[in-house]
C-alpha positions as CSV (number, residue, x, y, z in Angstrom):
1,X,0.0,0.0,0.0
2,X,0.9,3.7,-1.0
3,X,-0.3,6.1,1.2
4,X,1.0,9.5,1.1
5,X,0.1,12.1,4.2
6,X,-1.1,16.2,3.7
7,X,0.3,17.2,6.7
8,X,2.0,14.7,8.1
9,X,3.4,16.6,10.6
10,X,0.1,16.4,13.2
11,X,0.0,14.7,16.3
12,X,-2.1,12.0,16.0
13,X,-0.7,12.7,12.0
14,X,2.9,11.8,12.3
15,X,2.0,8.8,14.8
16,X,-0.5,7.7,12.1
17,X,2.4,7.5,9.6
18,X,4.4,6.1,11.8
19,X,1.9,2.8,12.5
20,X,1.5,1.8,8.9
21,X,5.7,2.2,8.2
22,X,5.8,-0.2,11.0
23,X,3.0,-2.3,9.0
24,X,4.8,-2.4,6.2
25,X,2.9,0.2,3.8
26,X,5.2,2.4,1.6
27,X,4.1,5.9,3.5
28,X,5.1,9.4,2.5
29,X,4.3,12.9,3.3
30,X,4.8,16.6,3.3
31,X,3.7,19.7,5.2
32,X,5.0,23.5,5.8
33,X,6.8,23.3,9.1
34,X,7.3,20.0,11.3
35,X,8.3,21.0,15.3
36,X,9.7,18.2,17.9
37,X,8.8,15.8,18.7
38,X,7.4,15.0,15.0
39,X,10.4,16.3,13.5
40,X,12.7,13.9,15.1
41,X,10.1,10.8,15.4
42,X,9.9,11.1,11.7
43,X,13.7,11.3,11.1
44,X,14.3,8.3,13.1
45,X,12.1,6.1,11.0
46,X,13.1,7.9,7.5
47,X,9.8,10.2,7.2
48,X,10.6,13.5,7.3
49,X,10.1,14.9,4.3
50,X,13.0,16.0,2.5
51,X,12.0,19.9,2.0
52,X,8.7,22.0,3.6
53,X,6.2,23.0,1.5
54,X,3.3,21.1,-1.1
55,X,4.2,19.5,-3.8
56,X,1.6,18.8,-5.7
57,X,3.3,16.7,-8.7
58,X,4.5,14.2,-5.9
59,X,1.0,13.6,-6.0
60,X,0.5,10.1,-8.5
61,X,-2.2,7.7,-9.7
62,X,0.2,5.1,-8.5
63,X,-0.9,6.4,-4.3
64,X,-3.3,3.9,-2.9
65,X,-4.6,6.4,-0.5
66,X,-4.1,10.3,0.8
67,X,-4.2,10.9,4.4
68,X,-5.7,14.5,5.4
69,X,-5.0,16.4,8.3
70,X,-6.7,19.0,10.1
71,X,-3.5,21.8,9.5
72,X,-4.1,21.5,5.8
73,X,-6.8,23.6,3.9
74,X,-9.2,23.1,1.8
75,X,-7.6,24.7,-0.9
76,X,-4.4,22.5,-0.5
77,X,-2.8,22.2,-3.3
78,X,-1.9,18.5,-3.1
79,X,-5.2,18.1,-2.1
80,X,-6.8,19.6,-5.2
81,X,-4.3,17.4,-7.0
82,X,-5.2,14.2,-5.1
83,X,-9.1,15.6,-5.8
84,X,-8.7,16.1,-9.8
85,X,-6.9,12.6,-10.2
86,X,-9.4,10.5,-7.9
87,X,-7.5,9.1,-5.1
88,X,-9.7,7.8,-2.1
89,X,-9.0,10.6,0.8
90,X,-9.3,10.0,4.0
91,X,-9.2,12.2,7.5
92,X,-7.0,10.2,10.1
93,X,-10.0,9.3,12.0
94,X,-11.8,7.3,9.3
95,X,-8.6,5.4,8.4
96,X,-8.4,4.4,11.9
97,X,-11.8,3.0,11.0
98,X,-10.8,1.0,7.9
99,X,-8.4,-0.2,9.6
100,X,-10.3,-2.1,12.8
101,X,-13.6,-2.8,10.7
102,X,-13.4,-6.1,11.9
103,X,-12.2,-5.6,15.5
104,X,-13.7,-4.8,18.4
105,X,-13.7,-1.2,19.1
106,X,-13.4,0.6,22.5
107,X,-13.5,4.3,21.7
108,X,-13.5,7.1,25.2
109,X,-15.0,10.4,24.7
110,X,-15.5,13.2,26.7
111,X,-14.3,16.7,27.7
112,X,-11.8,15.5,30.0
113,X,-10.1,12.4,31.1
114,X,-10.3,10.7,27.4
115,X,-6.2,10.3,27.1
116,X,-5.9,8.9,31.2
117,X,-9.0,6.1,30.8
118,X,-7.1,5.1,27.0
119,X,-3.8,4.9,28.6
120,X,-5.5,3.1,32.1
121,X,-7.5,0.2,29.6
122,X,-3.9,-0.3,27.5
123,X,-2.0,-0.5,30.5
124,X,-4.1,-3.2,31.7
125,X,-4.8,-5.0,28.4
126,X,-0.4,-5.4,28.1
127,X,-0.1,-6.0,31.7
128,X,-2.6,-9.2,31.1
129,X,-1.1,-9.9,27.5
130,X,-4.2,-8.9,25.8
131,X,-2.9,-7.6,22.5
132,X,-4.7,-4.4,21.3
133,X,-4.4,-1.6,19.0
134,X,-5.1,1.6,19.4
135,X,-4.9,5.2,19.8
136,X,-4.3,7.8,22.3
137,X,-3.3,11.2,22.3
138,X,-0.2,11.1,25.0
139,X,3.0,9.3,24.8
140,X,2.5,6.4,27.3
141,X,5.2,4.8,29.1
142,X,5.8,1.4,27.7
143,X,4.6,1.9,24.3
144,X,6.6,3.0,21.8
145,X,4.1,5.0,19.7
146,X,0.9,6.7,19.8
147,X,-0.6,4.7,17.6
148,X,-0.9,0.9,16.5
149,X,-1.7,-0.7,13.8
150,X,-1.8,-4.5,13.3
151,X,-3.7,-7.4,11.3
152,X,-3.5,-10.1,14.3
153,X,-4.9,-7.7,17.4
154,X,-9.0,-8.6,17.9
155,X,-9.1,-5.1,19.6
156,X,-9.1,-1.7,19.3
157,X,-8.6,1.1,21.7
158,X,-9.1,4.8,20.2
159,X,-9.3,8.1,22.4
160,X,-12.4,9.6,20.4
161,X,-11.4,13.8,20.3
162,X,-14.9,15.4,19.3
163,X,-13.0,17.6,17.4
164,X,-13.2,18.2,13.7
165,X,-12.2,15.5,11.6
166,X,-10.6,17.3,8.5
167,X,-10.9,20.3,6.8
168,X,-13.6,18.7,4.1
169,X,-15.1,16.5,7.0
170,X,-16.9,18.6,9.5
171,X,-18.0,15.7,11.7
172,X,-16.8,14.9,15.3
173,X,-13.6,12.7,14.9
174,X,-15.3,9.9,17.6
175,X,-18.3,9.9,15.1
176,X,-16.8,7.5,12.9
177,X,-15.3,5.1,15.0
178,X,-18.8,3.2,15.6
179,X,-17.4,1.8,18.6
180,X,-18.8,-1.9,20.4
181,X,-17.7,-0.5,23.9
182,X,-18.2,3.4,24.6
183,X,-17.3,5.6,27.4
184,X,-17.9,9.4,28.0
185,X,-16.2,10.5,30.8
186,X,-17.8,14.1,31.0
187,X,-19.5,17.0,29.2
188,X,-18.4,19.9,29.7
189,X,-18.3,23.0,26.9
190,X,-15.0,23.1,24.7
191,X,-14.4,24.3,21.2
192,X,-16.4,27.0,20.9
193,X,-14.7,28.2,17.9
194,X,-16.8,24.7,16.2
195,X,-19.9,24.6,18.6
196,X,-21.1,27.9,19.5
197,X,-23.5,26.9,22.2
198,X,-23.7,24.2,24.9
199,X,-27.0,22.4,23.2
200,X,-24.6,22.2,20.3
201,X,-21.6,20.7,22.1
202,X,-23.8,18.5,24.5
203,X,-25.7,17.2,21.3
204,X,-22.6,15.4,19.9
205,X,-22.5,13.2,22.6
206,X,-26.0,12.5,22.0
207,X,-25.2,11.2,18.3
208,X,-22.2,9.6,19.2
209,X,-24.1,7.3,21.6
210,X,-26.7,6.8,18.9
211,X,-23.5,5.5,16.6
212,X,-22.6,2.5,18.8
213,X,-23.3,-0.7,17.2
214,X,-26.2,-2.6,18.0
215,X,-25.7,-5.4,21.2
216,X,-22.7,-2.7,22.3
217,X,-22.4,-1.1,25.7
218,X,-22.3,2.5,27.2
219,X,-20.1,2.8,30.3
220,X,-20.9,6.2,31.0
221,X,-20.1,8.7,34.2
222,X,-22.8,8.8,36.9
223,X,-21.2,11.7,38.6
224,X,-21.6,13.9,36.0
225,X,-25.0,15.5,35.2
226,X,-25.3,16.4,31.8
227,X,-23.4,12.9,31.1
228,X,-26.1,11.3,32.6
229,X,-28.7,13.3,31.4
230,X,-27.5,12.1,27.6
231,X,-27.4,8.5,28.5
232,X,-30.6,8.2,30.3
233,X,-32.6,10.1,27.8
234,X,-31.4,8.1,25.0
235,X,-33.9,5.7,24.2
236,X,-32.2,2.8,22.7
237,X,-32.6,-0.6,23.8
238,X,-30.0,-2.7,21.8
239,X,-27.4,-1.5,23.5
240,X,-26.3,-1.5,27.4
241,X,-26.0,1.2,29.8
242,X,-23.5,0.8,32.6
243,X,-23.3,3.8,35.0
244,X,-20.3,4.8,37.1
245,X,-19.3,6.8,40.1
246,X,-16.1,7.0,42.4
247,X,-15.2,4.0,43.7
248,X,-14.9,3.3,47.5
249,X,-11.2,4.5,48.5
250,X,-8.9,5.9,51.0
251,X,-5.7,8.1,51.3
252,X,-3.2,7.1,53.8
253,X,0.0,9.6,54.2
254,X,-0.1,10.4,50.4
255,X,-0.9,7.1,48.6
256,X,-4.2,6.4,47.7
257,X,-5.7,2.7,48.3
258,X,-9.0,1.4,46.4
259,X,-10.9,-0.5,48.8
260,X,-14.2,-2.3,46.9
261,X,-11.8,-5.9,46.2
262,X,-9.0,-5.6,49.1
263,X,-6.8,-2.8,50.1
264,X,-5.1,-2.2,46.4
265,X,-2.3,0.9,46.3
266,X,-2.3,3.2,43.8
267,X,0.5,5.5,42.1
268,X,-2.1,7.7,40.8
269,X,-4.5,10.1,43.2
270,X,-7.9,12.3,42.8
271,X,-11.4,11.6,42.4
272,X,-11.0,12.6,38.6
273,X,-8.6,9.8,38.1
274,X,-10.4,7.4,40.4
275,X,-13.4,8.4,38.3
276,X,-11.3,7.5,35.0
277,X,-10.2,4.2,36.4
278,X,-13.7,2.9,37.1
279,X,-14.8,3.4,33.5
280,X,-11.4,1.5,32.5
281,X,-12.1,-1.4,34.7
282,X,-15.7,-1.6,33.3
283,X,-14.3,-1.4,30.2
284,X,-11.6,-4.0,30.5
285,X,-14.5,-6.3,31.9
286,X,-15.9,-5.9,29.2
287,X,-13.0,-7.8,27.1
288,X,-12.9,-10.5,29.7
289,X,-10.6,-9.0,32.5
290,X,-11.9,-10.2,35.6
291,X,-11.5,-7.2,38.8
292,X,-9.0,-9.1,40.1
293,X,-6.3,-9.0,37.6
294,X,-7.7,-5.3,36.8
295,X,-6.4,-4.2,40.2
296,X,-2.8,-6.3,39.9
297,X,-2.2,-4.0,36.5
298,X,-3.4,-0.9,38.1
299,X,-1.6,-0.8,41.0
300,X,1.5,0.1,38.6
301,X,0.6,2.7,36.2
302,X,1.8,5.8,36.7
303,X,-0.1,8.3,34.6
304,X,-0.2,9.6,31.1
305,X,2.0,12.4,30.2
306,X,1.3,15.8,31.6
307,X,-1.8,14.2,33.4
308,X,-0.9,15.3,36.9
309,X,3.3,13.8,36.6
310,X,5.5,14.5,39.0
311,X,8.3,17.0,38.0
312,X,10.2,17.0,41.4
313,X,9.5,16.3,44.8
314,X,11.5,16.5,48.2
315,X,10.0,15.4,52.0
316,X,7.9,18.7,52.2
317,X,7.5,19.8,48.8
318,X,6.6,18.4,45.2
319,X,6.3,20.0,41.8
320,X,3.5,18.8,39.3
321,X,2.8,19.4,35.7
322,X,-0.8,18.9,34.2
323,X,-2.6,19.3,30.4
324,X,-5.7,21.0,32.5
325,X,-6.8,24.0,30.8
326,X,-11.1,23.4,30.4
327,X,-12.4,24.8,33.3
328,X,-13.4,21.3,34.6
329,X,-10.2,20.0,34.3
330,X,-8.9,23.2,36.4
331,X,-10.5,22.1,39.2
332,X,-10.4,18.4,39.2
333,X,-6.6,18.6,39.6
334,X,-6.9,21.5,41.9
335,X,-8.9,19.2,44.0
336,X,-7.1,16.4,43.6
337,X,-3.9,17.8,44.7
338,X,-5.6,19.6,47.7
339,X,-7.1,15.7,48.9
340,X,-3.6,14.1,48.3
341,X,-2.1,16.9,50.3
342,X,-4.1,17.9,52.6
343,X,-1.6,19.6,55.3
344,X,0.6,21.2,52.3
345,X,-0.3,25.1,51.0
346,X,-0.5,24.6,47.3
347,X,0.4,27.5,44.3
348,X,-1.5,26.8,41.1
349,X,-0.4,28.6,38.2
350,X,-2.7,27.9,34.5
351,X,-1.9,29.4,31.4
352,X,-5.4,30.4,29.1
353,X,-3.8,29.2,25.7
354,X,-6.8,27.7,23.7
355,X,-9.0,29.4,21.3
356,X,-12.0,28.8,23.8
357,X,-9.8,29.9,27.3
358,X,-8.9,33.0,25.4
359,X,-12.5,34.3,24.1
360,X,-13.6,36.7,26.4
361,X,-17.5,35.0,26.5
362,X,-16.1,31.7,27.4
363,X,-13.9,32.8,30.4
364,X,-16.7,33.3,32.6
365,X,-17.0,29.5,33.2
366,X,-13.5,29.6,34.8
367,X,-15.2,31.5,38.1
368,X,-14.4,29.8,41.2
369,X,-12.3,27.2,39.2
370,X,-9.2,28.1,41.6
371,X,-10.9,28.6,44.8
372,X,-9.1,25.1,46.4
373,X,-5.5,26.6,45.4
374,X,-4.2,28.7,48.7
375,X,-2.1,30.8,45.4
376,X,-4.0,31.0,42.4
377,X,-1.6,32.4,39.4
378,X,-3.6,33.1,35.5
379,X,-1.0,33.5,33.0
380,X,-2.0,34.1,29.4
381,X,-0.2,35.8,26.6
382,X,-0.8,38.7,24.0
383,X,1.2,36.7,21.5
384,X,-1.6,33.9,21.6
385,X,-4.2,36.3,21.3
386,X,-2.8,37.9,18.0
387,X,-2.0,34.3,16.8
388,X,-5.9,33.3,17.4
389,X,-6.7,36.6,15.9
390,X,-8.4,37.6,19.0
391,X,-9.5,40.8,20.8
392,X,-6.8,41.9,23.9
393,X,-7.9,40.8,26.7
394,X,-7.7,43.2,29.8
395,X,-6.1,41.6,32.8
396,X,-8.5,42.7,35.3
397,X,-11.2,41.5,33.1
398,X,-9.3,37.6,33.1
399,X,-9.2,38.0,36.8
400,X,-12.7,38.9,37.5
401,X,-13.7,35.7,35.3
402,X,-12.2,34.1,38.2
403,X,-14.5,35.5,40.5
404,X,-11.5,35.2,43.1
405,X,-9.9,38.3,44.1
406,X,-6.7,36.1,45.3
407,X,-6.6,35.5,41.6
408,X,-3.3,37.2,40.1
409,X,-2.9,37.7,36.5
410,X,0.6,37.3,34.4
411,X,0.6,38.0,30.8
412,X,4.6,37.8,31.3
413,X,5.7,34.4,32.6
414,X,8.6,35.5,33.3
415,X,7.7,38.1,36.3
416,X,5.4,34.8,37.5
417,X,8.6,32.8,37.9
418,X,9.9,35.5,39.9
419,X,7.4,35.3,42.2
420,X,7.9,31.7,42.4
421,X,11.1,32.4,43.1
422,X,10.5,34.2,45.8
423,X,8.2,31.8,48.1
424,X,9.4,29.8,50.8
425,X,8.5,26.2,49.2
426,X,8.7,24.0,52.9
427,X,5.1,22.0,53.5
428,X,3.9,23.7,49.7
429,X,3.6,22.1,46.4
430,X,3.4,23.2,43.2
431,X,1.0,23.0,40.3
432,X,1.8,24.0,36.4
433,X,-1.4,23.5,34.4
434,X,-1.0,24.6,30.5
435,X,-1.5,22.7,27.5
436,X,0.9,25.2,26.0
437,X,4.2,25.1,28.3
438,X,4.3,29.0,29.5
439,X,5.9,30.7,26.7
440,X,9.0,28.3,27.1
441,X,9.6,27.2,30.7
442,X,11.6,24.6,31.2
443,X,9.6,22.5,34.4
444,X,12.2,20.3,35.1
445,X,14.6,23.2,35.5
446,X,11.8,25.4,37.2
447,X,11.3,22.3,40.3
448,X,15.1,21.8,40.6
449,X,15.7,25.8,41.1
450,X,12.7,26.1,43.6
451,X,13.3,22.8,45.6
């Protein structure tokens, strides 16, 4: 197979590309500017293309297959090239689904904790030799790549984004995997940029419930409202519904033990992630893993990337990084550090760096967000703002979104640092939340200058 990738460059893009080399397919692609980690992922496996930029003549009858991404535009001009000489397109998404047609699907959606419950199911399915493939949008430790792709796997696990699938395709990416096994972890309003109001948002999760296939199952999050509200009102009967809240738990001196099947320690904390873990476990169940070797493979995973990892700690003091940036997300992992720690004042610094954080409507759902930090820092940049082509944003205007007035507002991280740098950091932790990385701080650097 030929497949050739417009904008290969992508996330879930270059991992994509990646998967099929390792399949065996002859893959090739080009875009206008590749950053690290794709740059040097690519170069190790001989993909990077060999200059920036389209090339529409590279574009041939003899390609099997183009591979779209979401960076490219409509009028691309390998695209119109691909277009004019009828070669089968695809968005990423629905070659994901050509290539597990005939497996069995487990696809996670939600607003938050998609990538953690992806990353907890695989970590279980290879801890109990159950070969998968799959899909998730963090680098997980013990797996090589984002994405796999194989002909002898019966299953397949795929983080379902409910972002747009291509620039030609305007449906949700998780509407075309048609999974067997479901889960939405929450609803919460994102993306406003694609789905102006919440009815909107909400109502995608209403059709992708409506696209599981017939005898499938619904593992879906008691504790959230409008979750529930989605799943209950649904009104089909050929598929099952299994509800989940927080399972029964306790923290002793900073390690959290599940307590339902045994006392079972766990390396990850928080109701969020205790939240995530019961829709894994139902999950796994579902492809024949029995509780008790879900809580032997639990017990040792350690997180996805970003998702609440450790940077640095000492006896009185640790430093965490997170991918939070929805306001939900905010203060799950605000929470979930203040449970873990109870005894310990904790700084919290978020940077506002998506299109939605950044729009001046939206920022009202951040109020109260940051109430459980003891030092609540909001650090966004002008920069951002011109790149979205977005309005300036006032910083007493981001810190009444807040609705906390120990709320303080950066739009220079470096004058945050300093006042990082000046805090006594004995019985205090620290929490980075960003899915941008603050305009260029180094964390690791950051937690071994503070601590």
């Amino acid at each position: 197979m030929n497949v050739h990738f417009i904008a290969i460059g992508g996330s879930a893009m270059h991992n994509l590309a990646i998967a099929l080399h390792l399949k065996g397919y002859h893959v090739t692609g080009s875009d206008d500017e590749i950053f690290d980690p794709a740059k040097s992922r690519l170069q190790r496996y001989g993909l990077l293309p060999d200059s920036y930029g389209w090339h529409p003549e590279r574009i041939t009858p003899d390609l099997d297959a183009i591979v779209l991404g979401m960076h490219a535009r409509k009028d691309n001009p390998e695209l119109l090239r691909a277009q004019e000489l009828g070669i089968k397109i695809y968005s990423y998404p629905e070659y994901l689904y050509e290539q597990s047609r005939e497996k069995t699907r487990v696809v996670i959606g939600g607003s938050h904790g998609k990538t953690t419950t992806t990353a907890m199911i695989l970590h279980v399915l290879q801890h109990c030799g159950v070969e998968a493939d799959y899909m998730v949008g963090a680098q997980l430790e013990g797996f090589e790549v984002m994405v796999r792709l194989s002909e002898t796997a019966k299953v397949m696990v795929l983080e379902g984004d409910e972002y747009l699938t291509s620039p030609i395709d305007r449906r949700p990416k998780f509407h075309l995997y048609r999974p067997h096994v479901a889960i939405v972890t929450g609803i919460e309003w994102d993306h406003i940029n694609v789905f102006p109001t919440f009815e909107i948002y909400k109502d995608q999760f209403s059709q992708f419930i409506n696209l599981i296939e017939p005898g499938g199952r619904l593992i879906y999050c008691n504790d959230d409202p409008e979750v529930r509200d989605v799943a209950v009102k649904n009104s089909r009967t050929d598929i099952a519904k299994q509800p989940y809240d927080v399972p029964p738990h306790e923290v002793v001196e900073g390690v959290t033990y599940l307590t339902a099947h045994g006392r079972v320690p766990l390396r990850v904390f928080g109701r969020h992630n205790l939240l995530n873990m019961t829709a894994a476990r139902y999950a796994c169940n579902a492809l024949g893993i029995s509780d008790e070797q879900f809580d032997e493979a639990i017990q040792s995973f350690g997180g996805a990337s970003k998702r609440l990892e450790l940077v640095k700690a000492t006896a009185d003091c640790a430093v965490y990084k997170d991918f939070a940036h929805a306001p939900s997300k905010l203060r799950a992992t605000i929470s979930a550090m203040r449970e873990q720690y109870p005894a310990r004042r904790l700084v919290a610094c978020m940077e506002l760096h998506t299109f939605s954080s950044l729009t001046a409507e939206f920022l009202k759902q951040y109020a109260g967000t940051m109430d459980n930090a003891d030092v609540p820092f909001v650090y966004y940049s002008q920069h951002a703002l011109q790149l979205k082509k977005l309005p300036n944003l006032d910083p007493e205007q981001v810190k009444a979104s807040f609705a906390n007035e120990r709320v303080r507002v950066f739009t220079d991280s470096k004058q945050m640092v300093d006042e990082l740098r000046k805090m006594h950091w004995q019985d205090a932790n620290l929490l980075m939340m960003s899915s941008g990385n603050f305009d260029g701080i180094d964390f690791k650097q950051l937690a071994d200058e503070l601590i």
